[in-house]
N, C-alpha and C positions, 0 to 999 in steps of 0.2 A: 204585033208580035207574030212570031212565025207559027204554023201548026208544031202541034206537040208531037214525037217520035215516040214511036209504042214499038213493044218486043225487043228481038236481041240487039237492036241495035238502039235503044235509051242508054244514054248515059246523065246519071244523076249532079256527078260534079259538073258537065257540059253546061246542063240544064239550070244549075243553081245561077253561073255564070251568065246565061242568057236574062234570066229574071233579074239580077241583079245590074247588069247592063241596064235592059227597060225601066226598071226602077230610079238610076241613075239620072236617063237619060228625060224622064219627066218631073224629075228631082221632088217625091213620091215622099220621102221624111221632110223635107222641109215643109210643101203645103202640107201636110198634116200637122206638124207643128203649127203654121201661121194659123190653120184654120179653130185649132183648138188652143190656143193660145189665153187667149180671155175667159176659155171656162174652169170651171173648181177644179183639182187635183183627183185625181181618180188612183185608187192604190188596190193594189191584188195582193191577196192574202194569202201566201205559201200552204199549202192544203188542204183538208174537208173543210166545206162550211160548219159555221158554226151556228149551236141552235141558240145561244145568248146575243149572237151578233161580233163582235169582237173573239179573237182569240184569249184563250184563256192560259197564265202562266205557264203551267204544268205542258200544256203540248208548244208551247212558242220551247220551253229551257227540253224539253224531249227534240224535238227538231234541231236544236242548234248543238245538241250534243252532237247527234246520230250524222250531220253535216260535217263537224269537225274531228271527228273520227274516222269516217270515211274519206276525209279528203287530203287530212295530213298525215 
């Protein structure tokens, strides 16, 4: 990749552009799929951890309100 442009002359969409080129261009999602392919399912939990482990009702139905009221 090229060196990165610092000061007034970055531009952030240019820059997103160029990443996503390189990315592209070593096809960067796909070996990462193949490479994790055959391991167990890995899932991320929409905000604080939790101190039982799993989310607990009350903040999963507080999240999906405050989501779908903000959104529609």
């Amino acid at each position: 990749m090229e060196e990165v442009c610092e000061g007034k002359d970055f531009s952030f969409p240019l820059q997103k552009e160029k990443i996503l080129t390189y990315w592209n261009s070593i096809k960067a999602f796909e070996t990462q799929l193949a490479k994790t392919k055959n391991n167990t399912e890995y899932i991320f939990y929409d905000g604080s951890p939790f101190t039982t482990g799993l989310p607990h009702y009350n903040r999963i139905l507080t999240g999906t309100i405050k989501d779908i009221v903000t959104r529609y």
